[in-house]
C-alpha angles and dihedrals in degrees: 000000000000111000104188119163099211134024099261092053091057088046093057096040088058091042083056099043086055100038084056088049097056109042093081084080092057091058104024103098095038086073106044130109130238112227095345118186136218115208130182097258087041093048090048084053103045087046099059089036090061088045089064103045094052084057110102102210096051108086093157109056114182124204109186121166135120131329107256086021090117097253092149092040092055093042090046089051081043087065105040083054096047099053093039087058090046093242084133127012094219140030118201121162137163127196111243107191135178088315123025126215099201092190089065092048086054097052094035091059094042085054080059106050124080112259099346130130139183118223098146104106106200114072094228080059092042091050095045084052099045098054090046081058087053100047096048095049124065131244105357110173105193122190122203107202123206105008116182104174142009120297131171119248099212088050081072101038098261108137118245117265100279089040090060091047094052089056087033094232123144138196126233119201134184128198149162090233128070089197082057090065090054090049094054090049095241106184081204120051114193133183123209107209123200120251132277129259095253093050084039081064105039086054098043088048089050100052096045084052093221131133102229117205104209091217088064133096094229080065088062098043087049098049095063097049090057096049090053083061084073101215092310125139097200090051097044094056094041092061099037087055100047088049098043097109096030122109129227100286099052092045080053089053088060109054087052084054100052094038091053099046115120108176125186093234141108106299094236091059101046089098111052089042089057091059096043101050088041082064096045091045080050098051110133093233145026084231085052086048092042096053098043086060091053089052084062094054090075128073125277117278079014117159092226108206108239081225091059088055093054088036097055090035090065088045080062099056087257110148098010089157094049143083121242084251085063095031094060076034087064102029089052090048089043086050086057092051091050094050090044093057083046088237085122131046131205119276134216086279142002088268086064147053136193138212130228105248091234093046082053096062096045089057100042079055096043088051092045088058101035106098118234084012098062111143128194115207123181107162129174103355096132087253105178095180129039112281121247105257120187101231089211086067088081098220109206080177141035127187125179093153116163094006116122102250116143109169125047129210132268083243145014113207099211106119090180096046123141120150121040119183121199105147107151110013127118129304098302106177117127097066108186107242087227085067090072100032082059086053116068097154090043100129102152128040120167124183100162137142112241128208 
């Protein structure tokens, strides 16, 4: 009940309360989901997702499960439902990764609430600012995707845990560890399982586009590939997709290979890097190959400019018969392959794409092992000295971007380098002239600073 003492302050209490009550529209279908799918494992966790945010005593709600499982894509359908049945009257979320740039989160949030900037520009006077944001609105739900590690939540701007019970507002976090969840004090702990074997299938089915007769050999064949996805979305569709148009003997050449791979990597991820690597051995091009490895050389939830790409390709030696008209021509129909495989994801816009942060991490692993392609990334780690590089590794590229190096050395012992990426890193302005006499193959340096 609205207690004003004049008319005008009646007037603007109204004006608020509606003006609460309709910003959900403005958001709604931002953060809704395109064909979005609920399996049996995904249904049993929203569930219990909406459950908890409809307690009002949990204010932290953890979701933990597998890399590639579809944590971001349920929280992301979690949203869209709460704000379409009115639980919150806005959604806002930012993804938080290995290495947080708390900056970013910040910005990324103020894009998200309605008329509210941030033009403090330290983070403690951003934060002060943003929670201020928070308390005075209603009902925020804010979801932090792909946590790793504690962070404070008033190191971002996110109340404390009665301050977000007095604006009844609640946080939402993913990620791959269940020990994470109990860190970050979250009053609901919620596992994301993979899927069954029967959704497994249906999924798997779906995404090749084939009608598959059980009677047949091919069933048999399939069967097995699907099975070697292990229950993952992201590697079921990976694999369906790469092996659409093959016929049977290349769908049997699969499965050996899936079954066969070995790779030296954490048990719980073997899986989904199998699958990965078996779509990027089946690309349908070296150009295809090429750009999916420069994808890998920026940080994690990064909106990678399709220039870049064509930039950094011809860095490579990509296109070297082509003018820059056929060049942005290849790299753009090479982007659409990639999407297509669902080894690339939409950008902010149509000028930029963005990488899964799983399928990151496999290639990252795939281009430290390719030789004469090997890649070294090390993005974001608060690096303040050049790093040490083994010079036998035969780097082809180098990326160091938003680190805090700010000299670099005499000389750089990489005979086959190409590519070096130092965008947003310290001052790096007196450059030794023995740097580049050590570099013959040096075709791209970039020491930009990045927005």
């Amino acid at each position: 009940m609205l207690t004003c003492r004049t008319d005008i302050e009646l007037l603007n209490a109204i004006e608020e309360s509606v003006c609460n009550k309709l910003r959900p529209t403005e958001h709604e279908f931002k953060m809704s989901i395109r064909g979005f799918e609920e399996f049996a494992a995904t249904k049993q966790a929203i569930d219990k997702v909406m459950n908890a945010l409809k307690d009002d005593e949990a204010t932290t709600i953890g979701v933990y499960g597998m890399g590639g499982v579809g944590k971001t894509t349920m929280v992301k359908y979690v949203g869209a439902q709460a704000q379409k049945s009115r639980l919150f009257n806005q959604v806002i979320m930012a993804v938080v990764s290995q290495n947080p740039d708390l900056m970013k989160i910040q910005e990324t949030f103020a894009e998200q609430l309605v008329d509210f900037k941030l033009e403090e520009k330290t983070e403690i006077g951003r934060a002060i600012k943003l929670k201020e944001e928070i308390m005075r609105g209603t009902g925020i739900l804010i979801i932090l995707d792909d946590i790793w590690k504690r962070i404070d939540f008033s190191d971002i701007g996110i109340p404390s845990h009665n301050e977000l019970q007095k604006c009844n507002s609640k946080v939402l976090l993913t990620t791959r560890r269940s020990r994470v969840c109990e860190i970050m004090e979250s009053q609901e702990k919620i596992h994301l399982n993979i899927l069954s074997k029967v959704d497994s299938w249906r999924l798997f089915v779906k995404e090749a586009r084939k009608s598959i007769d059980k009677s047949s050999n091919f069933y048999v064949v399939a069967s097995d590939v699907a099975r070697e996805c292990a229950g993952l979305p992201i590697a079921l569709i990976a694999v369906a997709r790469a092996l659409r148009d093959a016929g049977l003997d290349r769908w049997k050449e699969a499965a050996r290979r899936l079954k066969a791979s070995q790779p030296p990597i954490p048990e719980d991820e073997r899986d989904v890097f199998k699958c990965i690597k078996l779509s990027y051995d089946y690309l349908k091009s070296d150009d295809s190959k090429s750009c999916f490895l420069l994808c890998c050389l920026f940080p994690e939830d990064y909106n990678i400019p399709i220039e870049y790409l064509v930039k950094y390709g011809i860095g490579k030696g990509m296109f070297q018969d082509s003018t820059m008209l056929e060049a942005r021509d290849t790299i753009n129909l090479v982007v659409k392959d990639l999407k297509d495989s669902s080894l690339l994801l939409d950008g902010r816009d149509d000028r930029c794409v963005r990488m899964h942060d799983v399928i990151r991490d496999m290639g990252i692993f795939i281009s430290s092992s390719e030789d004469g392609k090997r890649f070294l990334v090390t993005v974001g780690c608060e690096l303040k000295n050049w790093p040490n590089i083994d010079a036998c590794k035969g780097y082809s590229a180098i990326s160091l971007m938003k680190n805090k190096i700010c000299k670099l050395p005499e000389e750089l012992v990489c005979p086959n380098l190409q590519i070096l990426l130092l965008q947003d890193n310290a001052s790096l302005n007196d450059i030794p002239k023995s740097f580049f006499q050590s570099q013959k193959e040096l075709r791209v340096l970039d020491l930009s600073r990045t927005a």
